[in-house]
C-alpha positions as CSV (number, residue, x, y, z in Angstrom):
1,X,-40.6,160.2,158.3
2,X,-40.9,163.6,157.5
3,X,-37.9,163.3,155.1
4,X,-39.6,160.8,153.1
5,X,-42.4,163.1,152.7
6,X,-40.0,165.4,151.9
7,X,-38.6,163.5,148.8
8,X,-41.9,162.3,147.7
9,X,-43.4,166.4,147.5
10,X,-40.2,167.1,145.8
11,X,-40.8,164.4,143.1
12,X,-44.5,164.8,142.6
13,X,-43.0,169.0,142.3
14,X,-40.7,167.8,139.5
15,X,-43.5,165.7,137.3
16,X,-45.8,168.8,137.5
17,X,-43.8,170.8,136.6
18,X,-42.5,168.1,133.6
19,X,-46.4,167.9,132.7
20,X,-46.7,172.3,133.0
21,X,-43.8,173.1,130.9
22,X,-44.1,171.1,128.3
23,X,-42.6,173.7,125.9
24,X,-39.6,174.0,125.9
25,X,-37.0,171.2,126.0
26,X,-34.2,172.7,128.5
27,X,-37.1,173.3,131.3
28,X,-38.2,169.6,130.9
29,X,-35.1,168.3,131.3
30,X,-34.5,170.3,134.0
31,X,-38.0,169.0,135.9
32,X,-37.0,165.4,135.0
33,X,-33.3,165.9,136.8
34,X,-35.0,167.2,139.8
35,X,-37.4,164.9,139.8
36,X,-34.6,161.9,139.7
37,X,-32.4,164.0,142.1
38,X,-35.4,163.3,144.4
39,X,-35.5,159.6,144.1
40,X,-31.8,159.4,144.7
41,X,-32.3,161.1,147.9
42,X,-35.1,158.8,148.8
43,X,-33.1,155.7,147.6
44,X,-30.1,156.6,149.3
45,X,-32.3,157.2,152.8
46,X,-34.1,153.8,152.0
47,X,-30.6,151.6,151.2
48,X,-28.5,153.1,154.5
49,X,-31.0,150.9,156.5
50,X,-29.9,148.2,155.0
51,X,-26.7,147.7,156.2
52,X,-25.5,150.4,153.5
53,X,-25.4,148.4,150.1
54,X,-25.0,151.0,147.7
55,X,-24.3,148.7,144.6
56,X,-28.0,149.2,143.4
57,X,-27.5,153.1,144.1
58,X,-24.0,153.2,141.8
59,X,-26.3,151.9,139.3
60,X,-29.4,154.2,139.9
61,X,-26.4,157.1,139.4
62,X,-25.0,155.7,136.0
63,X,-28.4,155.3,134.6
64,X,-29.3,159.0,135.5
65,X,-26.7,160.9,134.2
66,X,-27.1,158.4,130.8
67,X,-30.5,159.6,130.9
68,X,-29.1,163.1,131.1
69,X,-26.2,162.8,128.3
70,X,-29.1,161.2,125.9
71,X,-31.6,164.6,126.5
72,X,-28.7,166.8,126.1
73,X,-27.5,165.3,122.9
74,X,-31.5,165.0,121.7
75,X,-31.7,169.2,122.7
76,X,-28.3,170.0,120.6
77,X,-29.1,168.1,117.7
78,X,-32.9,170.1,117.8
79,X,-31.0,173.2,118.2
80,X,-28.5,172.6,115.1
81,X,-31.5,171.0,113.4
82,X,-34.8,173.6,113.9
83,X,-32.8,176.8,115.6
84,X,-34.7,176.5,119.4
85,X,-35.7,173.8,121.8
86,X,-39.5,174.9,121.6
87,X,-41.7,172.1,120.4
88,X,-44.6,173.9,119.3
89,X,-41.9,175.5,116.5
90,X,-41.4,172.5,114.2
91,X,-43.2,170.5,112.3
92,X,-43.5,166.5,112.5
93,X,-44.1,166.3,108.8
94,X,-40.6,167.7,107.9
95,X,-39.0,164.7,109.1
């Protein structure tokens, strides 16, 4: 039980700190990986009691680091686009 709790702080940790550092790019992807590093954790606890079916987990996985290689390519083509990862740098109206 006090794992679960465990996961959830480290979850809720990662969105405020997605919602606090809303600057820069790199730091929010960084929140948002720990914040789904945290689910897996929890999701991997929660599917071992049943009888360890991990399909849905395999899944969970592939859909994460997809999530990752599509912020990684949106920060390199901001970087070769405006210079930095900082939002509060460029301007909307340029596009």
């Amino acid at each position: 039980m006090l794992l679960n709790f465990m996961f959830l702080f480290m979850f809720f940790n990662g969105l405020l700190m997605l919602l606090l550092n809303r600057k820069v790019l790199l730091t929010m992807l960084l929140s948002l990986e720990f914040s789904l590093l945290s689910l897996l954790m929890l999701l991997l606890k929660f599917l071992m009691s049943f009888y360890f079916e991990f399909y849905f987990l395999l899944m969970f996985m592939v859909f994460m680091v997809l999530g990752s290689v599509v912020g990684l390519m949106i920060m390199i083509l901001m970087i070769r686009f405006w210079g930095n990862d900082i939002f509060f740098l460029m301007n909307l109206l340029e596009c």
